[in-house]
C-alpha positions, 0 to 999 in steps of 0.5 A: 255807753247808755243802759237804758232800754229804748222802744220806738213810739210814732217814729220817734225813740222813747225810753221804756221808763217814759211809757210808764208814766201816764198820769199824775203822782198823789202828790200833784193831786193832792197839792192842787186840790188843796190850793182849789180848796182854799181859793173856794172858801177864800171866794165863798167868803166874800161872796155871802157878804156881798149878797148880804149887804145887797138885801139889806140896801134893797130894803132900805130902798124899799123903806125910803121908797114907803116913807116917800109914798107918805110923803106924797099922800100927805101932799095929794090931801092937805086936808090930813094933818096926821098920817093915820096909823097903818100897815102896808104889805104886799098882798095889801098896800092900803091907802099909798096903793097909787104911790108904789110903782113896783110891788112891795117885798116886805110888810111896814108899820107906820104909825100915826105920824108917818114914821116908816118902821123898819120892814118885817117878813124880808130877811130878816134883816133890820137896818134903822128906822127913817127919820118921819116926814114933816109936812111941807107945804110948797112955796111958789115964788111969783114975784116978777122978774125986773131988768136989774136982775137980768143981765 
């Protein structure tokens, strides 16, 4: 013969000890804030390095998108053999102003010779420098197309 109490509870019979349990034990609690804790750092930990490495391509982005600026003035004035010492930012672009689509973010050196250093005033982060541009003057091909060549 069963002992237990039982009490009726929206038409059904339910023993007494069951109506008392209405939340979790500590340990449950405790046991899922730890697995929650752990999951946190394990995606924290990833997530910064991502955002990271993602600054610093936008800067070398930027840094190539600059040293492409030089190369384009150097192209536009064949006259400018050098490329003359300079400082580009974003409050004042300088003589590459027309070579920029977008606004700059970081602030560049370029010496005399137009090597892009590497930007300052963005992060702080640092990758290495772009290798100069060398002049290139462009070559047209004009010779005529002959029928040996077509086929």
């Amino acid at each position: 013969m069963n002992t237990e109490r039982t009490t009726i509870k929206n038409g059904l019979f339910v023993s007494i000890a069951e109506l008392g349990r209405r939340g979790f034990t500590l340990i449950e609690l405790l046991v899922v804030i730890a697995i929650l804790g752990t999951l946190a750092a394990v995606v924290i930990l990833n997530v910064t390095k991502y955002i990271g490495a993602g600054s610093t391509e936008a800067m070398l982005t930027e840094r190539s998108n600059v040293q492409t600026a030089v190369a384009a003035y150097l192209y536009d004035n064949p006259a400018v053999t050098i490329f003359p010492a300079t400082r580009v930012s974003p409050a004042n672009p300088g003589i590459l102003s027309p070579y920029f689509i977008n606004s700059l973010n970081c602030t560049y050196n370029i010496p005399a010779g137009g090597t892009v250093l590497n930007g300052t005033n963005c992060g702080g982060t640092s990758p290495a420098v772009v290798s100069p541009v060398k002049k290139i003057q462009p070559v047209l091909d004009v010779s005529p197309v002959t029928d040996s060549s077509v086929r």
